[in-house]
N, CA, C and O atoms as CSV, one atom per row, in Angstrom:
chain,resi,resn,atom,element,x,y,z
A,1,UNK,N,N,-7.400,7.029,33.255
A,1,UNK,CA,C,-7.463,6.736,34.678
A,1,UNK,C,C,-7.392,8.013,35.506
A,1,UNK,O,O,-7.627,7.939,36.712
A,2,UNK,N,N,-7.100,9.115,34.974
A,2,UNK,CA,C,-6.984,10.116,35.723
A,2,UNK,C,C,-8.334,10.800,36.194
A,2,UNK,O,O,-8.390,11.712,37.019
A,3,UNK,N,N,-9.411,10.224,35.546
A,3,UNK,CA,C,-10.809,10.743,35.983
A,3,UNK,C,C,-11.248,10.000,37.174
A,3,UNK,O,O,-12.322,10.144,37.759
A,4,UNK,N,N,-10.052,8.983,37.540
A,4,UNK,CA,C,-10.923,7.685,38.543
A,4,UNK,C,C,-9.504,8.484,39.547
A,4,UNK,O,O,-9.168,7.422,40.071
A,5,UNK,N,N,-8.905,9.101,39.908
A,5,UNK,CA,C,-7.865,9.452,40.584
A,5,UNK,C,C,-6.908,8.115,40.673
A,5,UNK,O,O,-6.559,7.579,41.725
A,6,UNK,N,N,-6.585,7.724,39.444
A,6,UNK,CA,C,-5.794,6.691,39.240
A,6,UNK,C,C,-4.173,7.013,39.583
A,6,UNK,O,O,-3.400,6.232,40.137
A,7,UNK,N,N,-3.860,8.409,39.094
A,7,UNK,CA,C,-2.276,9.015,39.346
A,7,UNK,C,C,-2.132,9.700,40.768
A,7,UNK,O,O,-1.019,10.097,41.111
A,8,UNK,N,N,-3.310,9.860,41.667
A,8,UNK,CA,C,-3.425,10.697,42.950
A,8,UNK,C,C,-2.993,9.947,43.915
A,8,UNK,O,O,-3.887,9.598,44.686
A,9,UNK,N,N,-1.805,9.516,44.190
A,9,UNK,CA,C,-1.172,8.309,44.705
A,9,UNK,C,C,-1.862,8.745,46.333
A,9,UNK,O,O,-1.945,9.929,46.657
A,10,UNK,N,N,-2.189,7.947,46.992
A,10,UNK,CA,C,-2.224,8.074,48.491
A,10,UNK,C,C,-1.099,8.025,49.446
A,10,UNK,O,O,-1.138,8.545,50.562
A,11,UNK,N,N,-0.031,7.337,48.929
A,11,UNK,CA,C,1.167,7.508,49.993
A,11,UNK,C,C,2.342,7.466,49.051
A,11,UNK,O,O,2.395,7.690,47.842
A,12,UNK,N,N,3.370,7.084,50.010
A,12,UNK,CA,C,4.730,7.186,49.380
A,12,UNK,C,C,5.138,5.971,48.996
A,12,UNK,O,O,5.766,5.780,47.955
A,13,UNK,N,N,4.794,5.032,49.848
A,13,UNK,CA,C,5.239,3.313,50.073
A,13,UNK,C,C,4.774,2.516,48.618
A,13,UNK,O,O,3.669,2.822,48.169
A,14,UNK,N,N,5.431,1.706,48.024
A,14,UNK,CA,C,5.604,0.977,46.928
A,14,UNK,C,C,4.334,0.040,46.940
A,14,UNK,O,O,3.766,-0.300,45.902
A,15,UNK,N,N,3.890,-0.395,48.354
A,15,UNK,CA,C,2.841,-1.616,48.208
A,15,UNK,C,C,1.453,-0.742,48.330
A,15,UNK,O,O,0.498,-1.168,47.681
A,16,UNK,N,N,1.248,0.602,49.217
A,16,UNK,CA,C,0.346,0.969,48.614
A,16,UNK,C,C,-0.225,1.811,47.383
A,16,UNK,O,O,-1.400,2.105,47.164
A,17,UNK,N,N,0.922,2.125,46.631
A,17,UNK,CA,C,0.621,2.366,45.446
A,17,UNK,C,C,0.617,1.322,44.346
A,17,UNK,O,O,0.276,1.442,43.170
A,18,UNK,N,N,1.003,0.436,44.904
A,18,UNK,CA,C,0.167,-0.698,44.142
A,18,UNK,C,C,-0.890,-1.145,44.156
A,18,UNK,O,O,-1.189,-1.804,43.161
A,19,UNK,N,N,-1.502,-1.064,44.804
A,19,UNK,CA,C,-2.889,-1.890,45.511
A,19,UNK,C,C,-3.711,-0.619,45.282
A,19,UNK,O,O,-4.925,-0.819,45.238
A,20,UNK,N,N,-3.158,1.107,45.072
A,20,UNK,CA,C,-4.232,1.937,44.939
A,20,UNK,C,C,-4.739,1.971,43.003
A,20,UNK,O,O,-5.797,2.283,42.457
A,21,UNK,N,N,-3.580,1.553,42.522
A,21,UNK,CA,C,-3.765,1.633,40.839
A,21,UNK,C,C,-4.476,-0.136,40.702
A,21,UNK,O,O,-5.506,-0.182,40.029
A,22,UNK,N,N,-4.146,-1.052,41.094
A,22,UNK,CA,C,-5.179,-2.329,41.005
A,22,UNK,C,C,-6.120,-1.932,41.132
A,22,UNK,O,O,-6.853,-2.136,40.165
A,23,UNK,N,N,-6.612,-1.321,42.040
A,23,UNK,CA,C,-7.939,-1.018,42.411
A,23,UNK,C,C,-8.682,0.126,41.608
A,23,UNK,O,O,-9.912,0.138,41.544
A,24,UNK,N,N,-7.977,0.988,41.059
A,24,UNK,CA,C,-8.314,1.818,40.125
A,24,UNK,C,C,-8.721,1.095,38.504
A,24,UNK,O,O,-9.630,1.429,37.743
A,25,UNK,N,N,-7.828,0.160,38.358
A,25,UNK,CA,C,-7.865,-0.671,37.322
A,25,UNK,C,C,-9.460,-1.717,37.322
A,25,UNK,O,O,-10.251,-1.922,36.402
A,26,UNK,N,N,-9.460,-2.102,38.445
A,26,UNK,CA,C,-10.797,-2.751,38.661
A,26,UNK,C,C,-12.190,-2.155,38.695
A,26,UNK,O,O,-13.226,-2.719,38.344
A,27,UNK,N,N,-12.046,-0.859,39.201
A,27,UNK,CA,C,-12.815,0.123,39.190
A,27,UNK,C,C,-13.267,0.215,37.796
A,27,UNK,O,O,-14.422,-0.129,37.543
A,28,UNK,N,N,-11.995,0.912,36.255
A,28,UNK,CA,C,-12.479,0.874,35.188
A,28,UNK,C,C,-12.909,-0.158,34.452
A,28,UNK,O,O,-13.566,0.069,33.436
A,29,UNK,N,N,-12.675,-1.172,34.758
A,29,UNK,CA,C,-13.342,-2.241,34.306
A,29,UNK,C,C,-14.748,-2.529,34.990
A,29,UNK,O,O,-15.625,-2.837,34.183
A,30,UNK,N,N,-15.098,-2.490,36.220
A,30,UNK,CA,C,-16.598,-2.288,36.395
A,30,UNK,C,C,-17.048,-1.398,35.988
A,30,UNK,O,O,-18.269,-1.525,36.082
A,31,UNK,N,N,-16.752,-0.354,35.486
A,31,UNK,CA,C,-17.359,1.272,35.390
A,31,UNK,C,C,-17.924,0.777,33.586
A,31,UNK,O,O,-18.958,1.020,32.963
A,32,UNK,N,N,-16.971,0.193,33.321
A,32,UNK,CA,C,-16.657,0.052,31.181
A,32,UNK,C,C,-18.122,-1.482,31.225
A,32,UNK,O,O,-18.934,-1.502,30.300
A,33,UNK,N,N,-18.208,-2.519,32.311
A,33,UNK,CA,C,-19.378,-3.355,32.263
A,33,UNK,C,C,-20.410,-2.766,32.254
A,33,UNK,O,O,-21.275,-2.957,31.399
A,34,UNK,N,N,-20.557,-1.517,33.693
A,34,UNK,CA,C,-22.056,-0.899,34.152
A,34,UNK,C,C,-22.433,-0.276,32.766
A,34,UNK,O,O,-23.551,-0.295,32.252
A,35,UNK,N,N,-21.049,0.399,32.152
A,35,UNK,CA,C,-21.910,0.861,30.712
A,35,UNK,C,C,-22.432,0.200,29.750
A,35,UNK,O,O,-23.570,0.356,29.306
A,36,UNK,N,N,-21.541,-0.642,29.353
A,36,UNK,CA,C,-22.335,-1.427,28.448
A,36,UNK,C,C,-23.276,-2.389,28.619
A,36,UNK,O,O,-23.699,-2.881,27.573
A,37,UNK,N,N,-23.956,-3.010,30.157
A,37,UNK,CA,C,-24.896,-3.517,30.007
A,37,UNK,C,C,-25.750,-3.081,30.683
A,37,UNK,O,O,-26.873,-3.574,30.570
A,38,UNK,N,N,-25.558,-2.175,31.473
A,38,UNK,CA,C,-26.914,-1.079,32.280
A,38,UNK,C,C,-27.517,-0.156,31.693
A,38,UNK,O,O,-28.731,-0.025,31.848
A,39,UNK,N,N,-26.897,0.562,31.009
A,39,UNK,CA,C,-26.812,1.990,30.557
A,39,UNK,C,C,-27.242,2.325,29.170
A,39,UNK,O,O,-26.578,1.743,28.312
A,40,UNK,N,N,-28.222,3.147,28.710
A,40,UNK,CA,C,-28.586,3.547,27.137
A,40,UNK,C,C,-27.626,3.480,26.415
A,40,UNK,O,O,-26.551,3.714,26.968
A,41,UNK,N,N,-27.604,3.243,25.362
A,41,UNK,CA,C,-26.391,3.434,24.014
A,41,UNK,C,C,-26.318,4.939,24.150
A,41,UNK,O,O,-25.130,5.175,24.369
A,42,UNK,N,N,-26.900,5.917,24.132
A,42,UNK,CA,C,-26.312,7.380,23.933
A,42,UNK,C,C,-25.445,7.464,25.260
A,42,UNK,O,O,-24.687,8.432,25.194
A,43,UNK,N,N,-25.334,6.838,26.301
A,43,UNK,CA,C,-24.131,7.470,27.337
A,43,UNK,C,C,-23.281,6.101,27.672
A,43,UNK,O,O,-22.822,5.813,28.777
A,44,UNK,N,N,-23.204,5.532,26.790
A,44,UNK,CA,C,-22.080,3.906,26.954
A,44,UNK,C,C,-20.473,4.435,26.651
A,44,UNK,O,O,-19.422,3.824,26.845
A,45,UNK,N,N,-20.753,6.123,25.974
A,45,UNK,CA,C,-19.286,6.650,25.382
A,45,UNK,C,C,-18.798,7.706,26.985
A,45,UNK,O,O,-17.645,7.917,27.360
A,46,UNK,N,N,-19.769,8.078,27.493
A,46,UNK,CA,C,-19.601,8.285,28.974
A,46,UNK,C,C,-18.737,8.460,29.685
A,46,UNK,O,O,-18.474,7.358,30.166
A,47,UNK,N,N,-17.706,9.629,30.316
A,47,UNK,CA,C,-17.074,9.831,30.735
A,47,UNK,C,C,-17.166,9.761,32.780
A,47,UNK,O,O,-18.028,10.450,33.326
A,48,UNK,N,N,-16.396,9.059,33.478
A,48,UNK,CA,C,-16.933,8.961,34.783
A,48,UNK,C,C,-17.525,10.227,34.966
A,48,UNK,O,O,-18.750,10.217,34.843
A,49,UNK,N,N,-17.063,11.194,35.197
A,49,UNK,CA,C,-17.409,12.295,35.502
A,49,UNK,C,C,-19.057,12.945,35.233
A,49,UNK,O,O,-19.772,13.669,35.926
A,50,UNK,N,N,-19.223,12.369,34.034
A,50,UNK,CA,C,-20.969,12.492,33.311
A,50,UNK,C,C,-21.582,11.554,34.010
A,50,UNK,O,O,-22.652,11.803,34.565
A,51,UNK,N,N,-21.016,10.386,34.082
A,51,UNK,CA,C,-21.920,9.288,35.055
A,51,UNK,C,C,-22.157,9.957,36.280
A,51,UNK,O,O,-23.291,10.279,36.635
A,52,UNK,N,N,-20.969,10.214,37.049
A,52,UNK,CA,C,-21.693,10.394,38.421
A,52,UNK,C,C,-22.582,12.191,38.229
A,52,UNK,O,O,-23.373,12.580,39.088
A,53,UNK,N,N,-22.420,12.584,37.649
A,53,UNK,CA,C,-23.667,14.035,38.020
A,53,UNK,C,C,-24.727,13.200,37.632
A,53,UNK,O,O,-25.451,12.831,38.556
A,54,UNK,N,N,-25.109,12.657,36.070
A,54,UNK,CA,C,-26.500,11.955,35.302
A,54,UNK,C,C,-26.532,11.276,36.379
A,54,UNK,O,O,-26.860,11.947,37.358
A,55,UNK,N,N,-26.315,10.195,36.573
A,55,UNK,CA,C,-26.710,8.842,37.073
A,55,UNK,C,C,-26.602,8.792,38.861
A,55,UNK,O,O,-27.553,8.547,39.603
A,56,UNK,N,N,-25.511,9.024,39.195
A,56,UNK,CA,C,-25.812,9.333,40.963
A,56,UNK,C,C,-26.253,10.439,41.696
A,56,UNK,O,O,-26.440,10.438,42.913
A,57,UNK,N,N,-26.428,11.457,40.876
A,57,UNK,CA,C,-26.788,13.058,41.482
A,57,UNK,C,C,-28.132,12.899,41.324
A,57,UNK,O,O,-28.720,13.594,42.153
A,58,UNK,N,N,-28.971,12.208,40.530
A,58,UNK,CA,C,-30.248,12.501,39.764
A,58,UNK,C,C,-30.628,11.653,40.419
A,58,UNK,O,O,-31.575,12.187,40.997
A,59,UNK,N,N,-30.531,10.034,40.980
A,59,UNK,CA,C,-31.066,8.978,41.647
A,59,UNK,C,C,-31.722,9.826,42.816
A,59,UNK,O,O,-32.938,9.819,43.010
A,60,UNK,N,N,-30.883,10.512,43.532
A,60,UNK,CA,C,-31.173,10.437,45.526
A,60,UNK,C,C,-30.273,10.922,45.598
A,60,UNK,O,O,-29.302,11.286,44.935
A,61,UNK,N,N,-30.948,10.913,47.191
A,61,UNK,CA,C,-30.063,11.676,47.935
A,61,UNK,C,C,-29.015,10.371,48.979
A,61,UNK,O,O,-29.656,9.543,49.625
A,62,UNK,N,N,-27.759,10.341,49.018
A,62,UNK,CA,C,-27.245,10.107,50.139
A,62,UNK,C,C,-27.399,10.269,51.213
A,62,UNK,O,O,-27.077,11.405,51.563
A,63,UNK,N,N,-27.888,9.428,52.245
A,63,UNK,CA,C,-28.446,10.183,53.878
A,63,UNK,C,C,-27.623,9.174,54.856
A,63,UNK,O,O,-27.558,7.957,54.684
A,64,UNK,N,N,-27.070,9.826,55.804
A,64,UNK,CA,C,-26.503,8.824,56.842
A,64,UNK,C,C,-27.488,9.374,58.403
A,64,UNK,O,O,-27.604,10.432,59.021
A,65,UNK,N,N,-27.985,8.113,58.521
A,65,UNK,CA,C,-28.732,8.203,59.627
A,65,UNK,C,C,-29.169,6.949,60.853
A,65,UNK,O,O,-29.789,5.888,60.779
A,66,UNK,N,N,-28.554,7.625,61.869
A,66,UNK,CA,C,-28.725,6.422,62.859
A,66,UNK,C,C,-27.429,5.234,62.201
A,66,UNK,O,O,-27.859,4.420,61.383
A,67,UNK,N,N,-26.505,5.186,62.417
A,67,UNK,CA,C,-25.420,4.467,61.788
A,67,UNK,C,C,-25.511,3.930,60.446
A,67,UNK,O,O,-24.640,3.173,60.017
A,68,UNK,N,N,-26.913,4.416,59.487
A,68,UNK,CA,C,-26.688,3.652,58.546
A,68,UNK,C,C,-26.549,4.963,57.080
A,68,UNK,O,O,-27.042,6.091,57.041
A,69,UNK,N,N,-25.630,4.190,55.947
A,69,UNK,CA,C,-26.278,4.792,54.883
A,69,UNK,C,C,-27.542,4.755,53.931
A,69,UNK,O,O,-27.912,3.689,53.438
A,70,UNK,N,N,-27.905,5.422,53.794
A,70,UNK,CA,C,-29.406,5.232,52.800
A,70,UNK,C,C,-29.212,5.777,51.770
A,70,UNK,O,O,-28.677,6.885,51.817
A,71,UNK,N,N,-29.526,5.278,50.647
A,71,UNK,CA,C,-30.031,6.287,49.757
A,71,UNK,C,C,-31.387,6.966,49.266
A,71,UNK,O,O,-32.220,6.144,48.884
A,72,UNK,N,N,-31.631,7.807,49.225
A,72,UNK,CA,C,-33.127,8.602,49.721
A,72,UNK,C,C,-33.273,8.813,47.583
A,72,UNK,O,O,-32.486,9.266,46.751
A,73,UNK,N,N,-34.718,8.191,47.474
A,73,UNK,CA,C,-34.313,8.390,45.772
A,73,UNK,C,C,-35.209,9.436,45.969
A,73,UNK,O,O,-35.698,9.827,47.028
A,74,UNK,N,N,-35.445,10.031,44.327
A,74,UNK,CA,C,-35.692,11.474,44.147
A,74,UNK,C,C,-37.077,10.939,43.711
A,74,UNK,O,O,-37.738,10.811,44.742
A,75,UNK,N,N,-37.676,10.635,42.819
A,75,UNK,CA,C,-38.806,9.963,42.179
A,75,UNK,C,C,-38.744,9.152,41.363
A,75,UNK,O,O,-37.660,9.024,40.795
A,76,UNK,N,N,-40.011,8.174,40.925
A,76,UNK,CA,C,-39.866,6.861,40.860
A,76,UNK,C,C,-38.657,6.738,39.449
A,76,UNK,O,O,-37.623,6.079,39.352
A,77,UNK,N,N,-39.278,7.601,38.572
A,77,UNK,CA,C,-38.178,7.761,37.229
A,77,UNK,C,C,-37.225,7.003,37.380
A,77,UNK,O,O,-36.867,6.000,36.763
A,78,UNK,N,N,-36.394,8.109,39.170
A,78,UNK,CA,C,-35.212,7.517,39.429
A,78,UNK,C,C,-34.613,6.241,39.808
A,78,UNK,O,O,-33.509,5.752,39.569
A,79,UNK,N,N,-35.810,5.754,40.578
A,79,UNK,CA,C,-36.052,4.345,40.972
A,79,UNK,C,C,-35.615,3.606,39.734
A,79,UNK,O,O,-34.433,3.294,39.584
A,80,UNK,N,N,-36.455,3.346,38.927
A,80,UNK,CA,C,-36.425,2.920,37.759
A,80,UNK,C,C,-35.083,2.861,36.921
A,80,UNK,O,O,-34.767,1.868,36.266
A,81,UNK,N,N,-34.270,4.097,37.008
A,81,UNK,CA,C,-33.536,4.022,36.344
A,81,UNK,C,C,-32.003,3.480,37.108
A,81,UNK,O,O,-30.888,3.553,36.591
A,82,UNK,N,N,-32.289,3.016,38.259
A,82,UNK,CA,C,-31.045,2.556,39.736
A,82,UNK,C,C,-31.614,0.912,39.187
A,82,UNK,O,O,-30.801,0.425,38.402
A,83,UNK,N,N,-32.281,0.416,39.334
A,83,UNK,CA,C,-33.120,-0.723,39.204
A,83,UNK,C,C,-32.530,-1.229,37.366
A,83,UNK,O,O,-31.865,-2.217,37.057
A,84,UNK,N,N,-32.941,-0.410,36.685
A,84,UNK,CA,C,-32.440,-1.425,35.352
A,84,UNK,C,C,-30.911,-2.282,35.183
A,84,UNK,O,O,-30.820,-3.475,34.897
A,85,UNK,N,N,-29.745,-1.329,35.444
A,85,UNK,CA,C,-28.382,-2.214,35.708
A,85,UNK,C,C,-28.483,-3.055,36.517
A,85,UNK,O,O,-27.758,-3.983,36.156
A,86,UNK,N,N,-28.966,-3.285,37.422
A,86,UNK,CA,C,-29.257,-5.025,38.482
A,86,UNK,C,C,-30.325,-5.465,37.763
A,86,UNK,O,O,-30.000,-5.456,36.576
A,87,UNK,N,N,-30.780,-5.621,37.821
A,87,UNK,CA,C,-31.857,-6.580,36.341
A,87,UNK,C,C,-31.251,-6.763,35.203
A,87,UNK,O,O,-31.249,-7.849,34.624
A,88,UNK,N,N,-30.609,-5.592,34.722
A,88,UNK,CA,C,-29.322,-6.558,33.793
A,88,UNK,C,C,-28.596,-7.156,33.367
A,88,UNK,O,O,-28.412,-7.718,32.288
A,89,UNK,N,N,-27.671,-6.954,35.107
A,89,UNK,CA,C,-26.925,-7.880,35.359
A,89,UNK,C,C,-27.182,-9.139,35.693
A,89,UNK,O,O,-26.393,-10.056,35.468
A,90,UNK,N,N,-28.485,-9.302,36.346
A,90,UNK,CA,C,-29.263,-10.386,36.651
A,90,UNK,C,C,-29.563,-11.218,35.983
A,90,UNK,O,O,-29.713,-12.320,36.511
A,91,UNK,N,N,-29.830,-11.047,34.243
A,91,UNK,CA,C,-30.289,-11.470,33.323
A,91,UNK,C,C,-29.129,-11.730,32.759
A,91,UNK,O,O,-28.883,-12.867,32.354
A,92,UNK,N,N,-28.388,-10.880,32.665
A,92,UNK,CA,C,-26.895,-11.485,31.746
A,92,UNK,C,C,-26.261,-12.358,32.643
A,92,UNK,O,O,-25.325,-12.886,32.042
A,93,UNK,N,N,-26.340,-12.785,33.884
A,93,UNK,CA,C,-25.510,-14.122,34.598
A,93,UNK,C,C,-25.656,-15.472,34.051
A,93,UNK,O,O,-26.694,-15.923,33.569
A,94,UNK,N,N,-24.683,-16.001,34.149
A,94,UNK,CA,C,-25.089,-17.231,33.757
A,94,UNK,C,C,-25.653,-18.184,35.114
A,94,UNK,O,O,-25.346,-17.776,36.234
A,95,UNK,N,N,-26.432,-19.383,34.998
A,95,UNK,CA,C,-27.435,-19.913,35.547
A,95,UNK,C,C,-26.303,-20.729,36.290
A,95,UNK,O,O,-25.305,-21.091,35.667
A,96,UNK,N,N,-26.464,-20.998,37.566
A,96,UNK,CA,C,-25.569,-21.917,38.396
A,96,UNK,C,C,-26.062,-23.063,38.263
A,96,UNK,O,O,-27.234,-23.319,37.988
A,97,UNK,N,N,-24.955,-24.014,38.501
A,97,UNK,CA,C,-25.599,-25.650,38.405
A,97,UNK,C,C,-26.645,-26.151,39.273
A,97,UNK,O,O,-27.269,-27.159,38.941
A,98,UNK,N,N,-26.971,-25.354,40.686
A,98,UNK,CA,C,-27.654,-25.757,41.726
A,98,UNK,C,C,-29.216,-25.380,40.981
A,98,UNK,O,O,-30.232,-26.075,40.991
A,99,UNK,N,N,-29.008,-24.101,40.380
A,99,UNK,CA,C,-30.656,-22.989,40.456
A,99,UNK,C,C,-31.276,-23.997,39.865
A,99,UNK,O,O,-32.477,-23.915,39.604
């Protein structure tokens, strides 16, 4: 957890250092899904730190403009490779009673 600033407490107070390690906790558990069902088998062993340079540095650019955020991608590659984990996830859901 120390790669997710899990021990970098934000305050002094008991309830928000609770609510900052839950949330850290939830974090590695989405981070440990995106790998194993988005992500190639050679980087599923993946350290956060490798994810975000590979995978968010290489997508785009971050742009805030006119109140909004964007993300500005780099080329389609990158497209492509932002796009496969939501199609994954998409496919691994299970089907609601309504669809």
């Amino acid at each position: 957890m120390n790669e997710l600033a899990g021990w970098c407490l934000p305050s002094q107070k008991f309830g928000a250092k609770a609510a900052w390690l839950r949330m850290n906790v939830l974090l590695y558990n989405l981070l440990s899904a995106f790998k194993r069902v988005g992500l190639p088998e050679e980087m599923q062993d993946a350290r956060p730190k490798r994810l975000r340079f590979l995978v968010l540095n290489t997508v785009g650019k971050v742009v805030r403009h006119a109140r909004e955020t964007l993300l500005r991608f780099a080329a389609a590659v990158a497209r492509a490779l932002s796009d496969a984990p939501r199609t994954a996830f998409r496919l691994a859901r299970p089907a609601l009673a309504g669809e």
